[in-house]
N, C-alpha and C positions, 0 to 999 in steps of 0.2 A: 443571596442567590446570584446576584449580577457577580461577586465578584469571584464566586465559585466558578462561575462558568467563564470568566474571564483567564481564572490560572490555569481552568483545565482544555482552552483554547492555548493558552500560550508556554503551557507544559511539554515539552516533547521528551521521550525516551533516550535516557543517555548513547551518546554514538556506539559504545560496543555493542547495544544491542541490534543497533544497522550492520554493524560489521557482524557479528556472530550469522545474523540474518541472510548475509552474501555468503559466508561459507559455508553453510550448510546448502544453497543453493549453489554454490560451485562444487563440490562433495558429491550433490545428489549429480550434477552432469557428469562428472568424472567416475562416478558408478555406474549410471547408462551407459558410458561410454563404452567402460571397460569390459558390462558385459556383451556390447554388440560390437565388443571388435571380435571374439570368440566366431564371428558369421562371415563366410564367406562375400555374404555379399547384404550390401549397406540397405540397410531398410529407413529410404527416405520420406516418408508418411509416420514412421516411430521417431524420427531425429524432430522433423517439424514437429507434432503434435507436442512430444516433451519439451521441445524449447518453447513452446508457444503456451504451454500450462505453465511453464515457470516464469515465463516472462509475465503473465496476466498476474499469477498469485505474487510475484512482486510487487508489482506496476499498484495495483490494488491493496496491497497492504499501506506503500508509498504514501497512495492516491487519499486513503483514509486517514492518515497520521497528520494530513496538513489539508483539512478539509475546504478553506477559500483557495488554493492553489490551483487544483487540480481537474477532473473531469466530475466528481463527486463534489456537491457543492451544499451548503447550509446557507445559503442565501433564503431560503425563505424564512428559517428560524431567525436570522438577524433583522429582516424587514418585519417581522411581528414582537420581536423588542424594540425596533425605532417607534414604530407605532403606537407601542404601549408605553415609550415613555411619551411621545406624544400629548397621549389623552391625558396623560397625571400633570403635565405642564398646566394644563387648560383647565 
């Protein structure tokens, strides 16, 4: 078990799947873009709100792929395996 969860901590998804992940996120701004340039006039609550959902569903996906890094944290799952090896020491 320990060492399952050891490779599936230190397994990460080959890089094209990051880069695939940016282009389709550069794609989707380059299709909002393109269809608010058709508007005479910029709708800045549509440009923030889009940039600000794409930027979280990145940042979030990021954030959970390298989970002691970041804002999302499994520190309590690792303090209750130190623990538990702990008590099997004793």
């Amino acid at each position: 078990m320990t060492t399952t969860r050891l490779v599936a901590a230190r397994t990460h998804p080959p890089l094209i799947i990051f880069i695939v992940l940016f282009g389709v996120a550069l794609i989707a701004a380059l299709l909002a873009g393109y269809g608010m340039a058709s508007s005479p006039k910029i709708s800045w609550l549509q440009t923030i709100l889009f940039a600000s959902a794409l930027s979280v569903t990145l940042f979030t996906i990021m954030d959970m792929e390298y989970p002691r890094l970041g804002f999302i944290r499994v520190d309590f799952a690792d303090r209750v395996l130190v623990d538990s090896l702990q008590g099997m020491r004793h």
